[in-house]
N, C-alpha and C positions, 0 to 999 in steps of 0.2 A: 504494500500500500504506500504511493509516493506522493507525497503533497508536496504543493510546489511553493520553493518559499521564495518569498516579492524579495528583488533587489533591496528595499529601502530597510527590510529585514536584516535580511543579510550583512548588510553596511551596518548595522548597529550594534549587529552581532560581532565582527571584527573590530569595530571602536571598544567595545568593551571590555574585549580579550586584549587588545592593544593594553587600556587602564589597568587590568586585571595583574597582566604577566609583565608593565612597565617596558614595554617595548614603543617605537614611534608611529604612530598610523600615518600612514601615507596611499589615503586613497587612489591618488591620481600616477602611484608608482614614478613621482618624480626622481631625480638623482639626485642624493643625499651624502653621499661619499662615507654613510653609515659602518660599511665595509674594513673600510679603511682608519676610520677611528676607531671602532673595536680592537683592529690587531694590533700586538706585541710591539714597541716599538723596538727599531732594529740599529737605534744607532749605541746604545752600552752595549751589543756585540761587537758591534765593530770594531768599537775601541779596545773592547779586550783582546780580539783577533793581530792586532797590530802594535810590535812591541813598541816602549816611548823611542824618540828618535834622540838621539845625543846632540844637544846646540853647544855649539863651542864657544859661542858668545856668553851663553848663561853660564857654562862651566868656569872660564874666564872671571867672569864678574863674582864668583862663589868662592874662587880659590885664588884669589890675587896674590896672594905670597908662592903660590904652588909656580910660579912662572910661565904657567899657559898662555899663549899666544894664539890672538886671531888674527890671519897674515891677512884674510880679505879687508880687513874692519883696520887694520895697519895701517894699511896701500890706501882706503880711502881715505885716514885721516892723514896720511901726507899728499894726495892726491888734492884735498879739500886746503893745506895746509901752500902749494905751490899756487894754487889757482887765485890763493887770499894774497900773495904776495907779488903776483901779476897783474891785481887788480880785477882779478874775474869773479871773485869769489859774491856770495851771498851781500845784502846791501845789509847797516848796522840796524837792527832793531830799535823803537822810538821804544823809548823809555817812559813819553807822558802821550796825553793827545796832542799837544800842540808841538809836535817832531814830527807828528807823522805825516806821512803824503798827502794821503787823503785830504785832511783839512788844510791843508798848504794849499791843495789846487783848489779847495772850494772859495777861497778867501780872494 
């Protein structure tokens, strides 16, 4: 014996179960990316997958008596160190507002 049950039925039967079991109803089966929020996130694997990388900057700046040397960070600060002495280097930093460019050209 089958009885037919009306859509508007049906729909309120699924809202209910939606409230019931705390799930999201989504009549119109829009895209919600519901999927994708659920799952596990995957980036504390990855990081444990991949050992830490050694910075020789950091180790450098930790062990200053140890005598470690960063030959790239060297080379630029005498690289930085020739360019200031040729006049090519960085302009001085203004100290107040009234040094700086800015307000110099608005004036």
């Amino acid at each position: 014996m089958a009885t037919n049950i009306t859509p508007s039925r049906l729909a309120a039967l699924v809202k209910t179960r939606c409230q019931i079991f705390q799930t999201a109803y989504n009549p119109t089966s829009a895209r919600t990316g519901a999927k994708y929020l659920r799952a596990r996130l995957r980036g504390p694997s990855m990081v444990k997958y991949y050992p830490p990388v050694a910075n020789i900057a950091e180790l450098a700046r930790t062990y200053k008596n140890a005598g470690v040397v960063d030959f790239s960070e060297a080379q630029r600060l005498k690289d930085v160190e020739d360019k200031k002495r040729r006049g090519k280097g960085a302009p001085p930093k203004a100290r107040d507002k009234g040094q700086s460019r800015r307000t110099a050209r608005r004036r």
